[in-house]
C-alpha positions in Angstrom: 0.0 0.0 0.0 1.5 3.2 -0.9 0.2 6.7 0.7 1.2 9.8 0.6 1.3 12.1 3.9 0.7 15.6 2.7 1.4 18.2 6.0 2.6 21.5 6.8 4.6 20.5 9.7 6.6 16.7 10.9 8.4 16.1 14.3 11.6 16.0 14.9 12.2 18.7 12.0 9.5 21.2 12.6 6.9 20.9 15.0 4.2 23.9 16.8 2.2 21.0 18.3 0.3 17.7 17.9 0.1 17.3 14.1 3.5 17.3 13.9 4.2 14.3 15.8 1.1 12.4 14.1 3.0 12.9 10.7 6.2 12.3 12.2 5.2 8.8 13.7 2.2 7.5 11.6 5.0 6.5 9.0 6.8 3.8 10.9 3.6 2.8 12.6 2.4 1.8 9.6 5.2 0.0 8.2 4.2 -2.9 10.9 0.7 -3.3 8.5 2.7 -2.9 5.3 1.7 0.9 4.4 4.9 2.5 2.5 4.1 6.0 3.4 6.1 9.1 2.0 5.6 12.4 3.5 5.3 15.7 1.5 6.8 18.6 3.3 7.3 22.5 3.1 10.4 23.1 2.3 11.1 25.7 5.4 15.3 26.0 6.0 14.9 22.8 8.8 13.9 20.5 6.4 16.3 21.4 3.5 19.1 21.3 5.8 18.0 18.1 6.7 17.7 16.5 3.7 20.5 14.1 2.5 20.8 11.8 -0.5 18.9 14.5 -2.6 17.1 13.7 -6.3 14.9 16.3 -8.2 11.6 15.0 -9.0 10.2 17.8 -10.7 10.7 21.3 -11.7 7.9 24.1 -11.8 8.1 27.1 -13.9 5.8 28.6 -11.7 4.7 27.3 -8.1 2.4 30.5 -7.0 4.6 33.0 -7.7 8.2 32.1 -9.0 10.3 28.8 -9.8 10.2 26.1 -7.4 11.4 22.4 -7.3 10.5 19.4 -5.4 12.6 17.1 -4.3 13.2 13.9 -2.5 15.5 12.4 0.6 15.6 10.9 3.5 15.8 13.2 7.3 14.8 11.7 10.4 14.6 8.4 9.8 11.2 9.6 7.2 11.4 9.4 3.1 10.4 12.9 2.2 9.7 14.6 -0.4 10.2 18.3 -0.5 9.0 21.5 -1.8 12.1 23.5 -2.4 10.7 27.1 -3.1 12.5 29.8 -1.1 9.7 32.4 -1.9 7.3 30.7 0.3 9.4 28.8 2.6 12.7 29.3 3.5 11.6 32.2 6.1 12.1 33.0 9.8 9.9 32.2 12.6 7.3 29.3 13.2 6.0 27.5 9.9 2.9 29.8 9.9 3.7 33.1 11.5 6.8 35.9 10.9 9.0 36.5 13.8 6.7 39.5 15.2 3.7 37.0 16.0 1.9 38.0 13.0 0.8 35.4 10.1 2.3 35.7 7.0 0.1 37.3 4.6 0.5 35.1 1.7 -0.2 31.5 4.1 -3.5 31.1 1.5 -0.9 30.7 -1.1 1.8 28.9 0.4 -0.4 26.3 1.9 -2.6 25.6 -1.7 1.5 25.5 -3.4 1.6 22.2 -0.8 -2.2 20.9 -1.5 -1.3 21.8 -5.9 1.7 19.7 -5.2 0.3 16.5 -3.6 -2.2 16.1 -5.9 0.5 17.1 -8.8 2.2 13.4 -7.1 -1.3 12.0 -7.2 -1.6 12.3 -10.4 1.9 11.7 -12.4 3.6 9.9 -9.2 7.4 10.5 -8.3 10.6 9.1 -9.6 8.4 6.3 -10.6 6.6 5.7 -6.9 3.2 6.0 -7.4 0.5 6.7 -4.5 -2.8 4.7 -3.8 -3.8 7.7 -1.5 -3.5 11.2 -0.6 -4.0 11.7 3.3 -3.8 15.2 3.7 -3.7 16.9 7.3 -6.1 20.1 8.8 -6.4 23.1 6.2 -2.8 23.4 4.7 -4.0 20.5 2.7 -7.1 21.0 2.9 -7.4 22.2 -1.4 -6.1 18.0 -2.6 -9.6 16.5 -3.7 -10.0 20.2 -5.2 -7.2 20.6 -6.8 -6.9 16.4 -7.8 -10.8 17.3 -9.7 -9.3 20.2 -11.6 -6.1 18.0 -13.0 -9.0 15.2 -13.9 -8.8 13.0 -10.8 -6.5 11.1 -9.1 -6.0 8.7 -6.0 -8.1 8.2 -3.0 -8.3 11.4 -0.7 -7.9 11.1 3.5 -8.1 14.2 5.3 -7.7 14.0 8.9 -9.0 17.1 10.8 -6.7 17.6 13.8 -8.3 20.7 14.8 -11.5 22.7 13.3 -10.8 25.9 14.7 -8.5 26.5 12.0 -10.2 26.9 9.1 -7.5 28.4 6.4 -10.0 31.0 5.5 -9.5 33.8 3.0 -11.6 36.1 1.0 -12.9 34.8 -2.5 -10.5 37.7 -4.4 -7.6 35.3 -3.6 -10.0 32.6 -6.4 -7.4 33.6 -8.7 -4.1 33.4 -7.0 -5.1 30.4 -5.5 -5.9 28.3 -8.8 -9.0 27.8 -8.0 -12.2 27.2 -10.2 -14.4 29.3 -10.2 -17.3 27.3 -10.6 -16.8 25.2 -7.1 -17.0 28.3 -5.0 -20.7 27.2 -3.5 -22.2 25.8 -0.4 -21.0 22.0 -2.0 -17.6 23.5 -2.7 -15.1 25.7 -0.9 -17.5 28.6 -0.2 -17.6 29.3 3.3 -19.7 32.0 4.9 -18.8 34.6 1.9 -15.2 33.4 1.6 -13.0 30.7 1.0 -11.7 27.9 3.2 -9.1 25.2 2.3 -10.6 23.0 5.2 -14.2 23.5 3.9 -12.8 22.4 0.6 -11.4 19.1 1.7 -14.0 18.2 3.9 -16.7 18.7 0.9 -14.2 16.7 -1.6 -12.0 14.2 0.5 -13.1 10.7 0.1 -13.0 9.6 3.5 -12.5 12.1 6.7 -11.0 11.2 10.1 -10.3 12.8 13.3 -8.1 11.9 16.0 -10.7 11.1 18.6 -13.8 8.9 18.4 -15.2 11.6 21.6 -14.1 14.8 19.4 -15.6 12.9 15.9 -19.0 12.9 17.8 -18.1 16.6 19.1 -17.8 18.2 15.8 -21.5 17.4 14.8 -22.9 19.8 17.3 -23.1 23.7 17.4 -20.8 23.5 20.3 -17.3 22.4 18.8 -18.1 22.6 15.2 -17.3 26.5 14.7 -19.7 26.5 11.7 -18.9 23.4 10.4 -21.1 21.4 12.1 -23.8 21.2 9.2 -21.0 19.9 6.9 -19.7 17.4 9.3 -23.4 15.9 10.3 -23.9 15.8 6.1 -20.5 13.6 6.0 -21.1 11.5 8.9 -20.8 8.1 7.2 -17.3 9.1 5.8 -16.2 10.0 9.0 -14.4 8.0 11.6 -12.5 8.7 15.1 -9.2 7.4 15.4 -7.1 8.3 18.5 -3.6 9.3 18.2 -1.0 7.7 19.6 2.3 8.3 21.3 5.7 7.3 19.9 6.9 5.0 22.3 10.6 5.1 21.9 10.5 9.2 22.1 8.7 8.7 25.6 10.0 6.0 27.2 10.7 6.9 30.6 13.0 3.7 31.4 15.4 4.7 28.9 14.8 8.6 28.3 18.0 10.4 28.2 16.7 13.8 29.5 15.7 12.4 32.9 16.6 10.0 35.5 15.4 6.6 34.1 12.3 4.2 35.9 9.9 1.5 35.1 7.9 1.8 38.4 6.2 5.0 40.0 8.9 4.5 42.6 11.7 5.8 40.3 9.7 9.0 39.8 11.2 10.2 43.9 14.4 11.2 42.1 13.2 13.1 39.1 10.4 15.4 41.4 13.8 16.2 43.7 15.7 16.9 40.4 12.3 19.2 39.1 11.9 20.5 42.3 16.0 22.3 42.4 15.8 22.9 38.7 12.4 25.0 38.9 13.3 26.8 42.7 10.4 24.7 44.4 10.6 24.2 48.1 9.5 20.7 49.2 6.0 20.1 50.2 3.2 17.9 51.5 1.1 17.9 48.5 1.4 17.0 45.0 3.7 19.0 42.5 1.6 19.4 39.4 2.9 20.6 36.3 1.7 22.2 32.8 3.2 21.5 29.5 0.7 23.6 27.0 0.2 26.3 24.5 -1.2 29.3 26.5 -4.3 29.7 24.9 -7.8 30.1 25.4 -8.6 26.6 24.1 -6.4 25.0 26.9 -8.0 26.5 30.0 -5.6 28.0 31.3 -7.2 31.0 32.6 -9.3 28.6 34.5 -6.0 27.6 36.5 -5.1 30.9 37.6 -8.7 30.9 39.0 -8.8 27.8 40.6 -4.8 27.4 41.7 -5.6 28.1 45.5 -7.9 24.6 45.6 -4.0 23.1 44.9 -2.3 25.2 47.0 -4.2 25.5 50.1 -3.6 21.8 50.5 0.2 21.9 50.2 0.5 21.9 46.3 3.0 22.9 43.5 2.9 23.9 39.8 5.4 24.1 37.7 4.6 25.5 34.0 6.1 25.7 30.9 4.2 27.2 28.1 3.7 30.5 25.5 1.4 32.0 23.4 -1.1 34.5 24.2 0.8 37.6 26.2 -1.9 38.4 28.6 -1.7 34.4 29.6 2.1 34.5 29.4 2.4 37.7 31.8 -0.1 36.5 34.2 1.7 33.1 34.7 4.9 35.0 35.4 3.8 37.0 37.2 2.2 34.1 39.8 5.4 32.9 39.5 7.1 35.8 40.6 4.7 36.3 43.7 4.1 32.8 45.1 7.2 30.6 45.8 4.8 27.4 45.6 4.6 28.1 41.9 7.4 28.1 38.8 7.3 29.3 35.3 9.1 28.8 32.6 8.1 30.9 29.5 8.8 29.1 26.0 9.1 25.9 24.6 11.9 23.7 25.4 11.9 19.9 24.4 14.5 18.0 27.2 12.3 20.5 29.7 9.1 19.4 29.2 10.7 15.7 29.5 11.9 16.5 32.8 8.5 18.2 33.6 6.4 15.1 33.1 8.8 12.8 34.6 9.5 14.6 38.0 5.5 16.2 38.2 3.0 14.1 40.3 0.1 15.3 38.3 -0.2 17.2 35.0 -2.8 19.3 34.1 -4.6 19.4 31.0 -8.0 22.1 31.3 -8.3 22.5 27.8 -12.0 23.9 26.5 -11.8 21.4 23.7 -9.1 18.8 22.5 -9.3 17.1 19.4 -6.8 14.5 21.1 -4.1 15.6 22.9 -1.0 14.1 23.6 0.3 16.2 27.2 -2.3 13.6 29.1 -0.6 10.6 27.2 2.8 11.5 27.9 1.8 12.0 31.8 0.4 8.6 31.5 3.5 6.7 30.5 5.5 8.6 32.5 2.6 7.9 35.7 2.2 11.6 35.8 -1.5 11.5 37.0 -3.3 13.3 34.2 -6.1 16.0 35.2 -8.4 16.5 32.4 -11.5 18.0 31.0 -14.2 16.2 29.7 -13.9 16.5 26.1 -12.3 15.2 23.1 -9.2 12.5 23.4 -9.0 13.4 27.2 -12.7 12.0 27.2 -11.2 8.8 25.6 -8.1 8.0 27.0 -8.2 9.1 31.0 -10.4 6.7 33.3 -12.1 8.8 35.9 -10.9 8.2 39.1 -14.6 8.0 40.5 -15.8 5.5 43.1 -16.7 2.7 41.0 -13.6 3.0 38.7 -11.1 3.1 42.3 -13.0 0.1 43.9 -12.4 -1.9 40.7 -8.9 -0.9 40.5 -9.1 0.6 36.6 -9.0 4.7 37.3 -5.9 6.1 35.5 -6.8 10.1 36.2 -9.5 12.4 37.1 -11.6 14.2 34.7 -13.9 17.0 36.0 -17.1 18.8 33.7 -18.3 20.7 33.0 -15.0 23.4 31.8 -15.3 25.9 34.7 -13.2 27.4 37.4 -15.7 25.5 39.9 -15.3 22.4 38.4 -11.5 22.6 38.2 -11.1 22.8 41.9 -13.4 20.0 43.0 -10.9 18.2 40.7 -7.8 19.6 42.4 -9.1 18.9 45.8 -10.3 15.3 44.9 -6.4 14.9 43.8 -4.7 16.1 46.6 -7.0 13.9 48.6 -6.3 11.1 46.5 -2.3 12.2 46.7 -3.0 11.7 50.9 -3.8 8.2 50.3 -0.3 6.6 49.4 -1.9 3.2 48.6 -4.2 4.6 46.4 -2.0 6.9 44.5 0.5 4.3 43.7 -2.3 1.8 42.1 -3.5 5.3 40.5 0.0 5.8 38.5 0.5 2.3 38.2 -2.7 1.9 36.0 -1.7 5.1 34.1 1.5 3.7 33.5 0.5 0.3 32.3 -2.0 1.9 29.8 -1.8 1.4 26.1 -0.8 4.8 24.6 1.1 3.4 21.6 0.3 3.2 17.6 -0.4 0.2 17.2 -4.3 -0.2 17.4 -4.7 3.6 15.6 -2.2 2.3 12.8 -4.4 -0.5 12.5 -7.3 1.4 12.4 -5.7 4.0 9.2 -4.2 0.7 7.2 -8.0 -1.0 7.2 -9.5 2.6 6.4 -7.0 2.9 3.2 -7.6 -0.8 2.3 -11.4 0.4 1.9 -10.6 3.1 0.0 -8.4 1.5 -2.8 -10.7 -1.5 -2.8 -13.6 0.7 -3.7 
């Protein structure tokens, strides 16, 4: 089975968040059920100095805007192909935004020149390697099936929405620039309220959708979480399937993790929570350090925490953060930081960190409003890093509530708390620190989390039958 992974962004060579490390591990999950997957890539300056063993596929005249080439070679383990076209691409900052915060103002175009591409491979292949399906990821490929329809049809089409809030709209003067027909901007096309949007595009034209969630699949049918896509997603409903994401195993593995002191039982955690504790400025204390590894944003709660922090600490609780994004969220958590000894901030993003975070943290936090997956609570669950989550999307599907029923059977693996509301938040923060009191309890509560399946293996199941489906039809 060959498949092509079209995305804007792959772990370890450029990442802002969760998509990355989907594309970056769905290609050797699905080697195990004999998927040959290939992953189309931006070519920002990461990935082109990546790149080794090097061969042009094919040359374009004009790729949106000046000459461009793409290219294939191997980076990180991953066989990648590569658009080389500096004009787009090789710029500073994240994949998306300029160094002042700001989005590029030409994203519409960069991201269609990466949709035009894949489906250019759909259609006439590469260096003789031909794919059976295009699975493209959120809006940045969200113009394939469009694009695959104008050159007269192609592969099978996958488009897995990782989040919906971001719907790579534009106004319908960019029709034009972005080589669009015409005749497909409607209600069944990529017309959305007035304008255009790459995601509405795919998810009208795509012949199967996923999501990385069965919780956030349901989700995305309602008013609620559908941000005006709702009606689209009920109409698709039979294409549609949850499939939760998965961790990569090897990356976090905490018996043989380089950036902290290695365990295999909640024992061995003791030595990394000293080692957090002196490398963050925390005092010791009675209750449980908790920690945050997070975007600041409004979608991850964390306004809520500032709120609700003194259910933690008035029972002789921590937190340690690192995070950054929005500036008002950034300058209130340093400033807690600043003021209360019981808390530590760290303001950016740094990998080995967050490692250390996850290991040496009793708890970890996740609040968010709505999560299409998320990965933090994963992470915290291999690592026995008991996670705290809302009730929504992945957390919904891969934390066990730590309710009465769930303890007395021995299956809880966290605590989830609903509805998403400062209230809410501390009744979950004083159930854990009551939990934390109760050592017998505690221990069977990481030792669950810890034994939890949180690899690929079931999910890359779960993408190599949905492929199978698709070329067989």
């Amino acid at each position: 089975m060959r498949v092509l992974s079209i995305a804007s962004e792959c772990a370890p060579l450029v990442k802002t968040g969760g998509l990355a490390d989907v594309a970056g591990a769905l290609p050797a999950a699905l080697r195990a059920e004999g998927v040959g997957m290939r992953t189309l890539l931006p070519g920002y300056p990461a990935v082109m100095d990546a790149l080794r063993d090097v061969t042009e596929v094919f040359y374009f005249h004009d790729l949106f805007g000046a000459p461009a080439r793409l290219v294939a070679g191997r980076a990180a383990g991953l066989d990648l192909l590569a658009i080389d076209a500096p004009h787009l691409f090789a710029r500073p900052g994240n994949p998306y935004m300029a160094p002042d915060g700001r989005d590029w103002p030409d994203n519409p175009e960069r991201f269609a020149a990466l949709s035009w591409v894949g489906a250019h491979v759909g259609v006439h292949g590469a260096l003789g390697w031909h794919p059976q399906v295009l699975h493209g990821h959120d809006w940045q490929a969200g113009f394939v099936p469009q694009y695959l329809r104008q050159m007269g049809g192609g592969p099978a089409t996958v488009l897995t929405i990782h989040n919906i809030a971001f719907t790579g709209s534009t106004d319908p003067g960019r029709i034009g620039s972005l080589r669009l027909d015409p005749w497909h901007f409607h209600m069944e096309g990529y017309e959305f309220y007035g304008g255009i949007s790459a995601l509405k595009s795919g998810l009208m034209g795509a012949d199967a959708l996923t999501t990385v969630s069965p919780t956030y699949a349901a989700e995305l049918m309602t008013p609620e979480y559908g941000m005006g896509l709702d009606g689209v997603m009920r109409r698709r409903r039979e294409s549609l399937t949850g499939i939760l994401n998965g961790i990569d195993l090897d990356a976090w593995n905490p018996a043989a993790d380089p950036a902290i002191r290695p365990y295999d039982s909640p024992e061995g955690k003791a030595a990394n929570t000293a080692a957090l504790r002196a490398e963050m400025g925390l005092p010791d204390a009675e209750g449980p350090l908790c920690v945050i590894v997070s975007r600041m944003s409004h979608q991850k709660g964390l306004d809520l925490v500032l709120d609700a922090l003194p259910a933690l600490l008035d029972h002789g609780g921590q937190l340690a953060v690192l995070g950054s994004g929005d500036a008002g969220l950034e300058h209130a958590f340093r400033t807690l930081g600043e003021r209360n000894p019981q808390v530590a901030v760290r303001i950016g993003y740094d990998e080995a960190l967050s490692h250390r975070l996850i290991a040496g943290g009793d708890a970890i936090l996740v609040p968010s409003r709505f999560e299409p997956c998320g990965l933090t609570q994963m992470y915290g669950l291999r690592y026995g890093t008991v996670p705290v989550v809302a009730l929504t999307g992945g957390l919904a599907d891969t934390v066990i509530n730590a309710s009465p029923a769930a303890l007395a059977q021995g299956v809880a693996t966290g605590l989830q708390f609903s509805p998403v509301t400062v209230g809410a938040l501390q009744g979950a923060l004083t159930r854990l620190c009551h939990l934390y009191r109760d050592r017998d309890t505690w221990s069977r509560l990481q030792r669950n989390a810890m034994a939890q399946p949180v690899g690929w293996d079931q999910s890359a199941r779960a993408y190599a039958a949905l492929y199978a489906r698709l070329t067989a039809a």
